[in-house]
N, C-alpha and C positions, 0 to 999 in steps of 0.2 A: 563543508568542503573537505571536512576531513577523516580518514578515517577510524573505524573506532578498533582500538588497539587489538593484536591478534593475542587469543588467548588469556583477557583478561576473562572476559565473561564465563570462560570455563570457571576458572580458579572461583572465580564469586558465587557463582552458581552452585556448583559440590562446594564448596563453605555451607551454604544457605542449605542445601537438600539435607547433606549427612549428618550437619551437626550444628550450624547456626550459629559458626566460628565467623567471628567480621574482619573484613577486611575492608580499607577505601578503596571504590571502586574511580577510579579516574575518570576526572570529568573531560571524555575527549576535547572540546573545542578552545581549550586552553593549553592544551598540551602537544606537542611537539616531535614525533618520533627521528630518531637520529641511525643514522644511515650504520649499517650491522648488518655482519658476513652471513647471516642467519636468514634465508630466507622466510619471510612470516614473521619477522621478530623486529621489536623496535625497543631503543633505550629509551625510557620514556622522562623529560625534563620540562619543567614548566616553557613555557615560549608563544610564540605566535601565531596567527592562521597559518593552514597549512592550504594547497590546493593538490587535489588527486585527481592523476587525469591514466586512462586507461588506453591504449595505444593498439589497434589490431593493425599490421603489417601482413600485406598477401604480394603474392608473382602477379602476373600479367595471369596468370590461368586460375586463382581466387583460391591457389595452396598459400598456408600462413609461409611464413618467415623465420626462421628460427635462427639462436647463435648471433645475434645483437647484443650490444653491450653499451653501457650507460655511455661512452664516448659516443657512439654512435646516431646520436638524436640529440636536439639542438630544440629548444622550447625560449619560443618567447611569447610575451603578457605585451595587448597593445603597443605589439612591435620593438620591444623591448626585452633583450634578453634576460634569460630566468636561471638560476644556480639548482639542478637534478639535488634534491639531498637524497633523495631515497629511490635504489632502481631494481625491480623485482621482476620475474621473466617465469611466465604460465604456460605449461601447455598442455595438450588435452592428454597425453601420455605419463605425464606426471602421476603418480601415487599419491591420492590424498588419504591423507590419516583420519578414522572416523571421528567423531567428536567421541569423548569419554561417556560411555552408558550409566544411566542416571542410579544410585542407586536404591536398592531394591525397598519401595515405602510399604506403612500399614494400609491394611484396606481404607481406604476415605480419602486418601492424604493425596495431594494431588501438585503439579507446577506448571509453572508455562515455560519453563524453559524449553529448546528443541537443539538437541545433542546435531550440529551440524561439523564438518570438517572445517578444519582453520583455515586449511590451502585449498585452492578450486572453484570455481565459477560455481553459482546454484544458479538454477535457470525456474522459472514459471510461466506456464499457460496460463493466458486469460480468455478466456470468452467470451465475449461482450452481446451478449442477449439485450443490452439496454438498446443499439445501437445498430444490431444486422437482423434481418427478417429469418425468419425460421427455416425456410429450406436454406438457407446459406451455414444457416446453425448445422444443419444436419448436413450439409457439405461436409464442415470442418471436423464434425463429430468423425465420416467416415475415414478422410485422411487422416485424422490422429489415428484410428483403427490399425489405419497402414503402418502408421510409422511406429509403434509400439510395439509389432510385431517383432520387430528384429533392433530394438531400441540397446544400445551400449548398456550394459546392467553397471559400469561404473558411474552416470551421468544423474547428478540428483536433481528429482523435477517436484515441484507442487503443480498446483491448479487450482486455480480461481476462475469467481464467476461473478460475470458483473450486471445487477439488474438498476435498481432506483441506489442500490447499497452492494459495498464486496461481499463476496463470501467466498469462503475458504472449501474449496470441495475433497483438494486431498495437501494433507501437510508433505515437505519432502520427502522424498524416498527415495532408493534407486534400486527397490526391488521393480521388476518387469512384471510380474502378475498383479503387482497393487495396481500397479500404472494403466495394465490391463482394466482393471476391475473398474477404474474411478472413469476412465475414458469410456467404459461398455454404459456402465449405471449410474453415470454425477452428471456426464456433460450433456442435459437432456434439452433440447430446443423448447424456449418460449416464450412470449408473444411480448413486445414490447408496446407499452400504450401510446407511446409517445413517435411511434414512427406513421408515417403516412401507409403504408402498404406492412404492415407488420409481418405477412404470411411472405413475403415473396414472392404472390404470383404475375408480378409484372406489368399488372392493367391499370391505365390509367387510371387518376382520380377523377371524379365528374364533378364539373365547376359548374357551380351555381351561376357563376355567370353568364355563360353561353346561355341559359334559360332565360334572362331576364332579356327583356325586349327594348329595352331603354338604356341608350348607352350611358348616360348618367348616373340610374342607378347599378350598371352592370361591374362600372371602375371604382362605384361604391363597395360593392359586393368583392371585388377581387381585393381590394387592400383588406379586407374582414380577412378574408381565407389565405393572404398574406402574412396580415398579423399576426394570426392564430399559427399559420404555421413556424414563424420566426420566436414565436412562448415557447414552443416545442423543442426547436431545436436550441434558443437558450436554454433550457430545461435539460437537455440531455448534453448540453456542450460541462453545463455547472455539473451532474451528478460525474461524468464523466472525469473531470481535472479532479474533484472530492475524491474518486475512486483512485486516480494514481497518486495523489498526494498521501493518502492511508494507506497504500501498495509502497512510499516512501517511509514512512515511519517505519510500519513494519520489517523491511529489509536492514533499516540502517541497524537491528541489534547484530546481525552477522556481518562477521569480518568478508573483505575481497568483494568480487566481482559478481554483479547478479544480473542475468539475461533475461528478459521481458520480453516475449515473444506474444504480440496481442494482435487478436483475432478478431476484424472489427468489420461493417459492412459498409459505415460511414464515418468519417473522421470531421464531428463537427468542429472546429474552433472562433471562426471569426465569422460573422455573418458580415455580406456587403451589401452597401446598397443596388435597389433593384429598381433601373430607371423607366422599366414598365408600368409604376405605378403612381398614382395619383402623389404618394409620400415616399418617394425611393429611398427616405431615412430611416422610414420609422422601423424597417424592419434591420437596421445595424446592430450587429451585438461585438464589437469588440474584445477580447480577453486576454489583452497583455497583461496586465498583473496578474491572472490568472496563472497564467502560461510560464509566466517568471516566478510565480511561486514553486508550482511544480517541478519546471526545470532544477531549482536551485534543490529542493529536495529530492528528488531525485539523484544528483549529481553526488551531493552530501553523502548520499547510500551507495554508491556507487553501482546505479542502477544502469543498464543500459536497454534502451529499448526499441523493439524490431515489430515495427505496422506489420503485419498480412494483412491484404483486403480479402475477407472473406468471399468476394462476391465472383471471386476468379474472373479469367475474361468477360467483358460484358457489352454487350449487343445495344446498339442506340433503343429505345421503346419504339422508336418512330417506325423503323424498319423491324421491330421482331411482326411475326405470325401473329401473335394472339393478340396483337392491338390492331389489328386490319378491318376498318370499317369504322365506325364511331367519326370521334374527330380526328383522326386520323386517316381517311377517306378520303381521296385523290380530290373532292369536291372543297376540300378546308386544307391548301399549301399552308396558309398562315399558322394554321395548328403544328402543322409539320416543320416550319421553319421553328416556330419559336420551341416545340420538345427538342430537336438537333441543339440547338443554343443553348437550351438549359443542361441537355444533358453534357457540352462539351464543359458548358463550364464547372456544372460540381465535379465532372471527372480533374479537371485541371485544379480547382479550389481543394478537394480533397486530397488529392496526392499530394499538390504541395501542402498539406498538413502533416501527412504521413513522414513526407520528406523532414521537413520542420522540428517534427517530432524524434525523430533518429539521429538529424546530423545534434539537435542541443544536448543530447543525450550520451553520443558515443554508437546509436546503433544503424540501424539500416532498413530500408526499406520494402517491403517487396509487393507488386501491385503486376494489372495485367498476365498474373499464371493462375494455372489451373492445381499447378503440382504444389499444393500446400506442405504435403510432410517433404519432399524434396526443400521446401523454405524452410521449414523447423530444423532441417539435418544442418542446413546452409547455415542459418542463424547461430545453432547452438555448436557446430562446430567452429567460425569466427571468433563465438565468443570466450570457448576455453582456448585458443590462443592468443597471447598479449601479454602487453609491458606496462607495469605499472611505473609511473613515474609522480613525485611528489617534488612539488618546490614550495617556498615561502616567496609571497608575492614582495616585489621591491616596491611596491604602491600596496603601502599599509593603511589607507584612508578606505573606509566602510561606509562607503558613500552611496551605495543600490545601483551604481552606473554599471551597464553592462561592459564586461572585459572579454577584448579574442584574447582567443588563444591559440597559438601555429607552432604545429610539433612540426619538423623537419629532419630530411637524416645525414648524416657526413659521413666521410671518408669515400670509401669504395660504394657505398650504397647510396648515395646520393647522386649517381647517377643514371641520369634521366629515359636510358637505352632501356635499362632495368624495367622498367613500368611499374615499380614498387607502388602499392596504393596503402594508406593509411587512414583509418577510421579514429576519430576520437571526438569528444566532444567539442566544440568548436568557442567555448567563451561560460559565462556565469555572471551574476548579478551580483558587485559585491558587497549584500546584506552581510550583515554582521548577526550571526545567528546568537550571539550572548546577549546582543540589545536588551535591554530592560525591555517590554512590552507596555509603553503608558495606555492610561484610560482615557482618551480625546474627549471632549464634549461633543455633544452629536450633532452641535450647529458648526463642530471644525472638523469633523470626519474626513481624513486624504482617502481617497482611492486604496494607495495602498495600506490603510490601515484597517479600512474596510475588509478588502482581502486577507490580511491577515485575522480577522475578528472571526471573518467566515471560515476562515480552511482551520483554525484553531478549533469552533464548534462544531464542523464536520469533521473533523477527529474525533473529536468526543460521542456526537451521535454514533459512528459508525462502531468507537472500540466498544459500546454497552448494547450492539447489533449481535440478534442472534445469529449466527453462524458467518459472522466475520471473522477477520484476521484476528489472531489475539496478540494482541502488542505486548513486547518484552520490554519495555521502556524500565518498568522497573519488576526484578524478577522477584517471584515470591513464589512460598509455598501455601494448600491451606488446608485443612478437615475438618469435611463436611461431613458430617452423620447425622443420622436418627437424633434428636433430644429427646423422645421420649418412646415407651414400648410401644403403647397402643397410639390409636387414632384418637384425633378431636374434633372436636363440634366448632371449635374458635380458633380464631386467627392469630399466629404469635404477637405479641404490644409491639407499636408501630409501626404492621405493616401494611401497608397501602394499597391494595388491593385496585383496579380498573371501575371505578366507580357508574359506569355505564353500562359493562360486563361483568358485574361479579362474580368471583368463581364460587363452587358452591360444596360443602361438604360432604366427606369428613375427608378432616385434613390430614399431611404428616408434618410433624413440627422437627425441623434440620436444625443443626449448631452448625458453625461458620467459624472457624478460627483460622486468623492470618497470622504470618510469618514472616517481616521481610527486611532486607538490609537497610541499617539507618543511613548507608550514605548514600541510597538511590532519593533522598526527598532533601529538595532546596530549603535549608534554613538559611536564614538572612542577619546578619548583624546587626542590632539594633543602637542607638545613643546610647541609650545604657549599656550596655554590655551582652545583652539578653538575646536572642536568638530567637526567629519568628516563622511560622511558617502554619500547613495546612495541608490538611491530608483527609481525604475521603473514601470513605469505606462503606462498601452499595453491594446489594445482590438483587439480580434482576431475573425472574420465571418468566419463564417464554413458553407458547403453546408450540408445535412443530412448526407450524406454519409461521412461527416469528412476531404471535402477536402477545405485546405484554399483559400478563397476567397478576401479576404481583411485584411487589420490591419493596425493601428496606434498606438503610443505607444513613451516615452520620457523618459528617464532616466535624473531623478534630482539630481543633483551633489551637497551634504550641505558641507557648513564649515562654522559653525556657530562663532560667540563671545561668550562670557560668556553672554552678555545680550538678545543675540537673542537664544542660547540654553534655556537659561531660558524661555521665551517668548515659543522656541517650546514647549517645556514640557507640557505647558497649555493651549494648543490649538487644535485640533484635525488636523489631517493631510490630507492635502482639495488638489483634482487637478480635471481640467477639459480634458476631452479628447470631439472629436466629431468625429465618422466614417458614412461611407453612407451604405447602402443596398440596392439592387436593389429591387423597389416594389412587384416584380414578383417574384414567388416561395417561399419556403421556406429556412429560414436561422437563424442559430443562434451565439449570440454574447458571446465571451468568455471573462470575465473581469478580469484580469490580477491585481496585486499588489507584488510587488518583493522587500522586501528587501536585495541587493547584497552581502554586507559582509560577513550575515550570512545565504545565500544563501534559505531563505523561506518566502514560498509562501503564498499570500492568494487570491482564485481565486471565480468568480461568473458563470453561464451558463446561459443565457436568450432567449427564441425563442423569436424571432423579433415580430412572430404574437402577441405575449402577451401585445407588446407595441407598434406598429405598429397604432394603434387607440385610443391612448391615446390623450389629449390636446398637445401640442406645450409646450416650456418651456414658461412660461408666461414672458412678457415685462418688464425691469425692471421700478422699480416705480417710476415714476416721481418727481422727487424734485420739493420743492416750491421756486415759483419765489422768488428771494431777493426782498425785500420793495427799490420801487423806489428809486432813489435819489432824494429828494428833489431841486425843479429848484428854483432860483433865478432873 
């Protein structure tokens, strides 16, 4: 719920790249920022949860609001007024300061950091491939086309893609020809498995049933092709909330406001029961803890997030041209009543997810247009205008109960002639995000622990995902090169290679050396005085196509003394790994750093070719002979 201090993660990061000077990096959700004439700056003193909620103000004609001030807005928690500690005001005319440029490394040496500005919304594309059928994909490919043309060269955007897993197609920028480039040759339409009509063309599915000549077995046959379809769309509801909860990890390392503009063709969440069928249960899939998981991280990152239906206006099936005839032939109304029916209500079912999805969030919806880059201008301009406001909740109990929240305005602007409209997130689950994490037994498993078991391993699958987000959880540097001149016949010791697919020689053998701050990993105090924790350190080759090829990897078990914790503190956090490659082809290395406890990540992606021709690790330096012994 709160945010993570502006400007720390520079300072930590040039520590870490330039010189490997330490400093403690402050454990946001303990700390407290206090209200400072400094826009983007906080005093920062141990204290309480905080909660950050983000405020867009427009006219009656959908222009933001400018020139509000912390008198001016009135917040209360479950109806209960709330104390503004901290009140900071964005707009899209503001100057943001670049993030300080990394400095300049040796060949191999590599970081995850991503030099972003302190002040300023960053906004990302998603395209959701998992979820919209291919001509809709290519809809949306052409409207971004439009809207990049003439795209604000101050506005920093990524792009993502979302298929079974994220990937990351273009990191921020706000140059206009990258933006170009990633929207002409990243955003490429493809075929999802899990959707009924994956291509888009509109035609009915042929039901098994209408075949069968017995009505008995016909209501047998329709709950089969219910079921099956109800696997699917829990199947794409789960990869789906996995993908924005990893979309949360990721944003929460940068400071401010971050705009989620996702491009979808269906918004699955909740399935209902469906009373045409023999079991109208069986096909329920409920996802409130899901759904509360997500919100709450998201929220956390101060994510806001804006549905586009991909599928722009859309035409009942029953009435389009290209289903005329079949079951849909003036001879079968029953056909025709019950596609009307179905299709009013996924329109109704999905929109209110869409909606769902933007008021928990702080964003906005947009459904029934055609003008999708007019929705991205809409979006992204909303969201570089707004008020941040932070309070400390006066219900300090961390009890998972969902809290409203109702921002209101005084003075002169509170009235009601005005037509003032305000967007903001509308409440939050108040999980206690320091909770210990126990380990249930699995004949007492809650729901919601379950879900946390899950979206903690779907983190982890996705951060060691080739061409996912690379999470800055915790930052580090590393160098990778050559181990040795020539090639080999063998595989460096211990590593584990796809035992179904071998890869096959000759190899190139890498060295792996990490670099990273000892206060990004949870040590624990123990009875004795000793200090406990866990850290793993993995590299994973990937073929292009994302399939694993190789890895090695160690998890190092601490339990330090009082003298050796000491000693860790002041010294960076150093391991070696070595994997091979096969010279042949292309591949790439995924570099892994895991602190277990508190279960984050911080990850690297290197193509092999990059280092593939670099020098060898050089020999080490020879010591000088001892001075003889004098002979007698």
């Amino acid at each position: 719920m709160m945010p993570r201090p502006h400007g720390l993660r520079t300072v930590h990061t040039l520590a870490l790249v330039a010189s490997l000077a330490l400093s403690a990096r402050a454990q946001t959700p303990t700390q407290q920022p206090q209200p400072s004439s400094q826009p983007g700056s906080y005093t920062l003193t141990t204290g309480t949860q905080l909660v950050v909620v983000d405020v867009v103000v427009e006219d009656q004609n959908g222009k933001p609001v400018h020139g509000l001030t912390r008198e001016n807005f009135i917040v209360t928690e479950d109806k209960k007024p709330q104390t503004i500690t901290n009140f900071e005001t964005r707009t899209a005319d503001q100057t943001s300061k670049p993030g300080p440029a990394l400095p300049k490394m040796p060949p191999g040496t590599f970081t995850n950091y991503t030099p972003v500005p302190a002040n300023g919304a960053l906004n990302i594309l998603l395209l959701d491939t998992l979820n919209t059928p291919m001509k809709d994909q290519s809809f949306v490919r052409y409207q971004l086309q439009q809207y990049v043309k003439n795209i604000d060269p101050h506005i920093r955007i990524a792009i993502f893609g979302l298929s079974t897993h994220l990937y990351l197609l273009q990191g921020f920028t706000s140059d206009p020809e990258v933006l170009k480039d990633a929207v002409e040759h990243k955003l490429l339409p493809r075929a999802s498995n899990l959707l009924d009509d994956p291509v888009g063309s509109g035609a009915p599915n042929s039901d098994l049933a209408d075949s069968v000549p017995f009505a008995s077995i016909a209501a047998t046959v329709t709950q089969f092709e219910a079921d099956t379809a109800a696997i699917q769309n829990q199947m794409r509801t789960q990869y789906t909330l996995d993908a924005f909860n990893d979309i949360a990890h990721y944003l929460s390392s940068f400071p401010g406001r971050k705009n989620l503009i996702w491009f979808s063709g269906s918004f699955p969440i909740d399935l209902l029961p469906d009373d045409t069928l023999t079991d109208p249960f069986a096909v329920m899939y409920l996802n409130d803890e899901e759904f509360q998981e997500t919100t709450n991280l998201l929220g956390r990152a101060q994510v806001a997030v804006y549905p586009i239906d991909a599928r722009g206006l859309m035409t009942n099936p029953a009435f389009s041209a290209a289903n005329s005839g079949g079951k849909f032939a003036t001879g079968n109304p029953a056909a025709i009543t019950k596609a009307i029916s179905n299709f009013s209500t996924s329109q109704i079912t999905e929109h209110s997810t869409m909606d769902r999805m933007a008021e928990a969030t702080g964003g906005r919806a947009f459904y029934n247009t055609n003008g999708l880059a007019q929705a991205v201008a809409l979006a992204l301009d909303s969201g570089a205008n707004y008020y941040t406001l932070t309070y400390t909740p006066t219900d300090q109990r961390w009890d998972g109960n969902y809290r409203s929240i109702k921002v209101a305005l005084a003075g002169q602007f509170a009235n009601p002639n005005l037509n003032l409209k305000l967007t903001y997130r509308r409440g939050y689950y108040a999980n206690d995000p320091n909770a210990k994490k126990k380990e249930p037994a699995a004949a007492t498993v809650s729901t919601a622990e379950a879900t946390a078991a899950h979206a903690a391993e779907a983190y982890r699958r996705n951060s060691i995902s080739h061409g996912a987000p690379l999470p800055e959880d915790i930052l580090f540097k590393v160098r990778a090169i050559p181990a040795s001149a020539t090639p080999e016949n063998t595989l460096a010791p211990h590593n584990s290679p796809d035992p179904a697919k071998p890869i096959k020689g000759p190899f190139r053998r890498f060295a792996i050396d990490y670099a990273a701050l000892p206060s990004d990993f949870k040590l624990t105090p123990a009875a004795n005085g000793n200090h406990t924790g866990a850290i793993d350190f993995s590299v994973y080759l990937y073929s292009p196509e994302g399939f694993l090829l190789n890895v090695i990897g160690n998890t190092v078990e601490l339990n330090l003394s009082p003298k050796d914790y000491e000693a860790f503190l002041k010294s960076a956090v150093g391991y070696h790994l070595e994997i091979s490659a096969p010279v042949k082809g292309e591949s790439y290395l995924r570099i892994i750093i895991h602190d277990v406890p508190s279960n984050r990540f911080g990850a690297i992606e290197v193509p092999v070719a990059a280092i593939s021709n670099l020098p060898p690790v050089p020999p080490p330096t020879p010591r000088a002979a001892p001075p003889a012994t004098p002979q007698h």
